[in-house]
C-alpha positions in Angstrom: 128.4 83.3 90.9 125.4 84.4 92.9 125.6 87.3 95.1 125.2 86.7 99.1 122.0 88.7 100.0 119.9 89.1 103.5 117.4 86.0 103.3 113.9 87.6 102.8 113.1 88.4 106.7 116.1 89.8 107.7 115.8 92.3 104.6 112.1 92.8 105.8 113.9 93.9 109.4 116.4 96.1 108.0 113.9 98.2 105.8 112.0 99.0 109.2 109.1 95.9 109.0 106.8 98.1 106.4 103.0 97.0 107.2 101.9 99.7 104.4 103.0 100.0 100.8 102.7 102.2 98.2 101.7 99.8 95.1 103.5 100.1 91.7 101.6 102.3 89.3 102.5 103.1 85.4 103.2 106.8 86.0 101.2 107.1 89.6 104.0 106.5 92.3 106.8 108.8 90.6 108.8 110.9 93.4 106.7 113.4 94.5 103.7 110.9 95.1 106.0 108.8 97.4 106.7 112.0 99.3 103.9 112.6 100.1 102.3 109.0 100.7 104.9 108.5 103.6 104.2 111.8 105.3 100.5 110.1 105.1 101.9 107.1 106.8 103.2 104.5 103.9 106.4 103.0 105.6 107.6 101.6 101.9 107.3 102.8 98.6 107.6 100.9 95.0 108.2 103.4 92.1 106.0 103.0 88.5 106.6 100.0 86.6 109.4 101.0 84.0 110.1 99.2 80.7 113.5 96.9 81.8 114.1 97.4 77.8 113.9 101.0 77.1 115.2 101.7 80.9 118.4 99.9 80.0 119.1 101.1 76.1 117.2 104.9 76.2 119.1 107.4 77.9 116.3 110.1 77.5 113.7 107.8 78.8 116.1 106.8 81.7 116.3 110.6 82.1 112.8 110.8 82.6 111.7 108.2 84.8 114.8 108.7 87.1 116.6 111.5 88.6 119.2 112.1 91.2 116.8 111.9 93.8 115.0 108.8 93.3 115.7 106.7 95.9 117.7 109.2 98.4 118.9 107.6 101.4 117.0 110.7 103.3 114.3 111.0 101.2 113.0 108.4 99.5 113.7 105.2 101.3 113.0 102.5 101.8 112.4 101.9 98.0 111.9 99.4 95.6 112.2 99.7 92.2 109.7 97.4 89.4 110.4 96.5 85.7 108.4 94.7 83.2 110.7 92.6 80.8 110.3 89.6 78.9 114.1 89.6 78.6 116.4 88.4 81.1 119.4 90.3 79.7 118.0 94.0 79.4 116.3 93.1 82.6 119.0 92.9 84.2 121.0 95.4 82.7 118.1 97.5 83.6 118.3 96.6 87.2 121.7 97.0 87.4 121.7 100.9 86.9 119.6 101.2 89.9 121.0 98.4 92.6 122.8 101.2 95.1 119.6 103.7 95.2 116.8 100.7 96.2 116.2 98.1 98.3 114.9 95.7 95.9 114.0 95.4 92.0 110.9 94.0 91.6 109.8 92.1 88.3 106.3 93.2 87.4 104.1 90.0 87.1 100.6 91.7 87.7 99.9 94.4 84.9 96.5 93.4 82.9 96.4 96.1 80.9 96.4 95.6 76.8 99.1 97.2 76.4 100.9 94.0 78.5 99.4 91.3 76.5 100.9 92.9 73.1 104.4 93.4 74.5 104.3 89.8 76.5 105.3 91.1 80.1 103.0 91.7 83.3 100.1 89.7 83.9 100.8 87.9 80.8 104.1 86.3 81.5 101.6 83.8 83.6 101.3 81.6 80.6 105.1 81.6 80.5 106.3 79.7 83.9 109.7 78.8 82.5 110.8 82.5 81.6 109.2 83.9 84.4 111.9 81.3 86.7 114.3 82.9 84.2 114.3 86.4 84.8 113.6 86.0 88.6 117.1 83.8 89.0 118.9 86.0 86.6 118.7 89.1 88.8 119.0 87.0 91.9 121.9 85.4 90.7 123.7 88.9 89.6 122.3 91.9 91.5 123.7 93.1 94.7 120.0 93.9 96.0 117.4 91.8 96.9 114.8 90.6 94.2 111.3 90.5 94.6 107.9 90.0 92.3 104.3 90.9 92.4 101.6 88.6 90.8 98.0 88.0 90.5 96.0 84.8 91.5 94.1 82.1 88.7 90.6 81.3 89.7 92.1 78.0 90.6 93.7 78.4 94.3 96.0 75.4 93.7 97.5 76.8 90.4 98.1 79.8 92.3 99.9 78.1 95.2 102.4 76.2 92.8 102.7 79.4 91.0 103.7 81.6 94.1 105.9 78.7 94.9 107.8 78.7 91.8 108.1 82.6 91.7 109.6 81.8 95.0 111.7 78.9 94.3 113.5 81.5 91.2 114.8 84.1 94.1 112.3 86.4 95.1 112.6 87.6 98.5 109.1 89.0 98.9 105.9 88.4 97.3 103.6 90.7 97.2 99.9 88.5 95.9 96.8 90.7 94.0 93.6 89.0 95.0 92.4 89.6 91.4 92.8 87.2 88.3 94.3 88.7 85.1 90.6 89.0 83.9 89.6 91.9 87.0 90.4 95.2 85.4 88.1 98.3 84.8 84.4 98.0 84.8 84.8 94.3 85.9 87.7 94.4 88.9 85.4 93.0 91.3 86.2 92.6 94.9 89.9 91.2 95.3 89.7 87.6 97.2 91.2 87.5 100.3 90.5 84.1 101.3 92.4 82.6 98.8 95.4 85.1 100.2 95.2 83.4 103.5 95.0 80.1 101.8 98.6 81.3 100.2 99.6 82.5 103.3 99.5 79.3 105.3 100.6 77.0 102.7 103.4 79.2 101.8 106.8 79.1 104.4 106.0 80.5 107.7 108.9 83.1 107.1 108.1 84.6 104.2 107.6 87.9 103.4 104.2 88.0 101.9 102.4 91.4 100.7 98.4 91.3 100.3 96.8 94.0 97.3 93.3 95.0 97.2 90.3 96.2 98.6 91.6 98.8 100.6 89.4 101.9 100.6 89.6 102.8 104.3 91.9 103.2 106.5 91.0 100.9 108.5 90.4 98.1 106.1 94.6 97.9 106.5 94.0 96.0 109.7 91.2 94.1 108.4 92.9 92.9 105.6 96.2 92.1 108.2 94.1 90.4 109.9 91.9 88.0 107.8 94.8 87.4 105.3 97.6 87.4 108.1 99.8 89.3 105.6 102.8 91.2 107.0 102.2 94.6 105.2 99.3 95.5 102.9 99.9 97.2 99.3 97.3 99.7 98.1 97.2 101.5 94.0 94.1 102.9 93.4 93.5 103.7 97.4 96.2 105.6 97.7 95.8 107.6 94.8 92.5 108.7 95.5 93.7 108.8 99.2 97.1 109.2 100.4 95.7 109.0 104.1 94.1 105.6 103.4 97.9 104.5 104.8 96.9 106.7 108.1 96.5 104.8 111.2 98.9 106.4 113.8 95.1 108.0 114.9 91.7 108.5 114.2 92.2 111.9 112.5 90.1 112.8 110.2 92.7 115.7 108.7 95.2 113.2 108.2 92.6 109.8 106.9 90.7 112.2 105.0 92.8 115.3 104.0 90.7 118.3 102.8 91.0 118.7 98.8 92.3 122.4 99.1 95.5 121.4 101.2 96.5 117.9 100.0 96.6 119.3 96.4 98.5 122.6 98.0 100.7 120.1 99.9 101.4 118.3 97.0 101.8 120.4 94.4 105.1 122.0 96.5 106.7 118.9 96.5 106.3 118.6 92.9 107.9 121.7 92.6 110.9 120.7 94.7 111.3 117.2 92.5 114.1 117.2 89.2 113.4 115.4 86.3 110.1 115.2 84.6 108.0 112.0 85.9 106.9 113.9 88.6 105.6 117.1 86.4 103.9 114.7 84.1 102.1 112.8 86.9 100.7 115.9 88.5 97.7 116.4 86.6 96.6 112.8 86.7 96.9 112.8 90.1 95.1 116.7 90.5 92.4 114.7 89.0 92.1 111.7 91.2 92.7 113.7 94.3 89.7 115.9 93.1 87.7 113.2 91.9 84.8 113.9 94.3 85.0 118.0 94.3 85.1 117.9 90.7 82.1 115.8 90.7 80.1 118.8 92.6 82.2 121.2 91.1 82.4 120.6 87.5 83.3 124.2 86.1 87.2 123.5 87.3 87.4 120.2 85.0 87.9 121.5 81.6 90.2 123.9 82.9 92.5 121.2 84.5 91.9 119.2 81.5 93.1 122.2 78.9 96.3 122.8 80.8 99.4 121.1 79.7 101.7 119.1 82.4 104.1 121.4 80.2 102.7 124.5 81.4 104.1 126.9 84.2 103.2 126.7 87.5 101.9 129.8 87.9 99.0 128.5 85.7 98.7 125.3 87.8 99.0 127.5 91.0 96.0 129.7 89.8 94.2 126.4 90.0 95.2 125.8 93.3 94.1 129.0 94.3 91.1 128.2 93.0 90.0 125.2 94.7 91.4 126.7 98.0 88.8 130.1 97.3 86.3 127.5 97.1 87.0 125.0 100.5 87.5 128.3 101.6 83.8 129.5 101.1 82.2 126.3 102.2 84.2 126.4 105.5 82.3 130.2 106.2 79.0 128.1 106.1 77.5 128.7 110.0 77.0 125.2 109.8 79.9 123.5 108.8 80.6 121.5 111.7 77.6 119.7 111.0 78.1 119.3 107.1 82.0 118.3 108.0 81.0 115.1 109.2 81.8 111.6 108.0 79.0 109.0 108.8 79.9 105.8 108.5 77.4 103.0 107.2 76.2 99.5 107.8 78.3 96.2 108.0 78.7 95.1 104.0 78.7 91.6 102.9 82.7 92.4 102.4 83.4 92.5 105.3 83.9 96.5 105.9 81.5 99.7 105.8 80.9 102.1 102.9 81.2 105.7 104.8 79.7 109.2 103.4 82.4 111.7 103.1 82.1 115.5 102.4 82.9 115.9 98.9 85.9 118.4 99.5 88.0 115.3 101.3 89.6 113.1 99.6 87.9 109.9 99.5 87.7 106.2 97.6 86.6 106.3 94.1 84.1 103.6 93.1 83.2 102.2 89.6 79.8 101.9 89.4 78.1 99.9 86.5 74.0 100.0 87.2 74.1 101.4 90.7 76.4 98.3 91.5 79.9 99.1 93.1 82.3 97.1 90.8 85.4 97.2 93.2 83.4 95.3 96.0 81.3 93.1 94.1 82.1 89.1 93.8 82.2 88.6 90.4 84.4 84.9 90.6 82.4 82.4 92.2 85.3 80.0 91.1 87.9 82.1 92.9 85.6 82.0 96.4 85.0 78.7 98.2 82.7 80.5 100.3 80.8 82.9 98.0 77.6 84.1 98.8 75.1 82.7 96.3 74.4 84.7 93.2 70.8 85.5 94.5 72.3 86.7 98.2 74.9 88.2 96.0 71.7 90.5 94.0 70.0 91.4 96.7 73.1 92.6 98.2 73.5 94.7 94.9 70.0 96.0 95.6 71.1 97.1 98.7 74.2 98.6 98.0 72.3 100.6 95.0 69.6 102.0 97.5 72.4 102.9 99.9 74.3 105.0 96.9 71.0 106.5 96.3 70.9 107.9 99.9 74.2 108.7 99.7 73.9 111.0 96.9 70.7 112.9 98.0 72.9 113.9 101.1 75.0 115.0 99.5 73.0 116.9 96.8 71.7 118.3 100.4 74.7 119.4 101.6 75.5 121.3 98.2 72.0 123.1 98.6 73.0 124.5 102.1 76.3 125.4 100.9 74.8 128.0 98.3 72.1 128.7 100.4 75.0 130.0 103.1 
């Protein structure tokens, strides 16, 4: 007999109307993350993708994903909790164990990794419409809480219509839609498509809760992306990790868009120390790393000692590390010029749409992969998934560009380094 549930709208209401979203991450958006993403202004929070299988049957790995305090009423809401599962039955068996502490359970449908294609879940369930209907129904058919599911696109926009409308047709409340194919992953992501979004968008129902994912690096590129894709709330992963105040908006403060290394990783590394279980402990020096991704670029001596130390450790040997990159932000904020090295400058109009800026290496900042000077997060690498691409010469010379613009980039801030040890 299926449940009575909120219709997806008035669920959207009673959860606050989130407009920014911290993304589902394998081992990235444990407890202490989400803590400290909302005090950066994320208004709703999905945890890491567990395994519905071992969540359900593995009490120690239970254990370790979850504690007491995963999804608090005070703390940690509103929340909504993601599986992978190729199985309806330990899917929602899975789901079932945490229907009173979330707002939703959310079946994983985007994950590109290997590791998804060998256990048939993610990303690769898009080959399998019928079980994807299957496992969708089953938990909207049995769970108290609302379901919900978050996919990728196909290069082909009307594939990718029918296949948001049958993910919707099986129960999902929301839908949260990755402008990326299953293909756009590491050294080839490319820029996420938001035209085909909107094309979603408008040919989806009018009340539907629909979530945009990617491309947002900046701040403001929340709006942007609002804006062109007419999404109600936009869901950032890798953003947010290297950025918690990407999901800052309230004001134009730099402290809070751009948080200085030395007291985002203090910041954080308290509330790891106030989290039980273990996820959060064995997140922390992934995340020391992509908060530091920059400083640790100029100051590469503290790598291999972040490396060498075990998430096992004590914290008085992760708080010496602290310590350390606070001596350091320390000693470049003495500089008699540091009001005019603390600046951010932000660059020309891209063929993306937004502006790469130049940030001071101790803030916390977007991390770009770069293949041959070319920035592979904004580049346009599906001329199939794009209507309106930019030809592949405009599409070069904009590469060109982009490359002599890193260039003068990094001799500013091989600059700014000089100064600092010349102060």
């Amino acid at each position: 007999m299926t449940v009575k549930k909120l219709d997806g709208k008035s669920l959207y209401t009673s959860i606050g109307d989130p407009k920014k979203i911290v993304a589902p991450m394998v081992d990235q958006s444990e407890l202490a993350w989400r803590i400290l993403s909302r005090r950066y202004g994320a208004d709703l929070c999905y945890t890491p993708m567990f395994h519905a299988r071992l969540f359900a049957t593995d009490e120690k790995y239970r254990q370790n994903m979850w504690s007491e305090l995963d999804g608090d009423k005070e703390l940690d809401r509103p929340l909504i909790v993601q599986f992978c599962a190729n199985d309806p039955d330990y899917l929602l068996k899975a789901a079932q164990l945490v229907e009173d502490k979330c707002d939703a359970v959310d079946l994983n449908l985007g994950c590109p990794q290997g590791i998804a294609k060998k256990g048939k879940y993610g990303a690769f369930l898009m080959d399998d419409w019928t079980l994807i209907h299957k496992l969708i129904r089953t938990l909207h058919d049995n769970l108290k809480c609302a379901v919900t599911a978050k996919i990728r696109i196909y290069d082909d926009w009307e594939k990718s219509l029918q296949y948001a409308r049958m993910v919707l047709d099986a129960g999902a409340q929301f839908i949260t839609i990755h402008g990326r194919t299953r293909e756009m992953k590491g050294q080839v992501t490319g820029l996420a498509n938001w035209k085909i979004l909107k094309y979603l968008r408008e040919n989806l129902p009018e009340d539907q809760v629909f979530f945009s994912n990617g491309n947002i690096l900046y701040p403001e590129d929340i709006e942007r992306c609002k804006s062109v894709t007419e999404c109600d709330g936009v869901m950032s992963a890798e953003g947010n990790l290297y950025n918690p105040g990407t999901f800052w908006t309230e004001s134009d403060d730099k402290e809070k868009q751009y948080p200085r290394v030395d007291k985002i990783i203090r910041e954080y590394f308290e509330i790891v120390k106030t989290c039980p279980g273990s996820a959060s402990r064995h997140a922390m020096k992934a995340h020391f790393f992509k908060l530091l991704h920059a400083f640790l670029e100029v100051r590469r001596e503290l790598r291999p000692v972040i490396g060498k130390t075990s998430v096992h450790a004590n914290f008085e040997d992760w708080e010496s590390i602290v310590v350390k990159v606070e001596d350091i932000v320390a000693d470049i904020y003495k500089s008699e010029n540091i009001d005019e090295l603390d600046v951010i400058e932000t660059g020309k109009l891209e063929y993306w749409g937004g502006s790469y800026k130049t940030i001071p290496y101790w803030r916390c900042q977007p991390y770009f992969r770069t293949v041959n000077g070319v920035k592979q997060n904004t580049q346009i690498l599906s001329i199939a998934a794009d209507k309106e691409t930019k030809s592949a010469v405009d599409t070069d010379v904009s590469s060109s560009k982009r490359k002599a613009d890193d260039d003068l980039a990094s001799e500013k801030v091989k600059a700014k380094d000089s100064r600092d040890a010349t102060n």
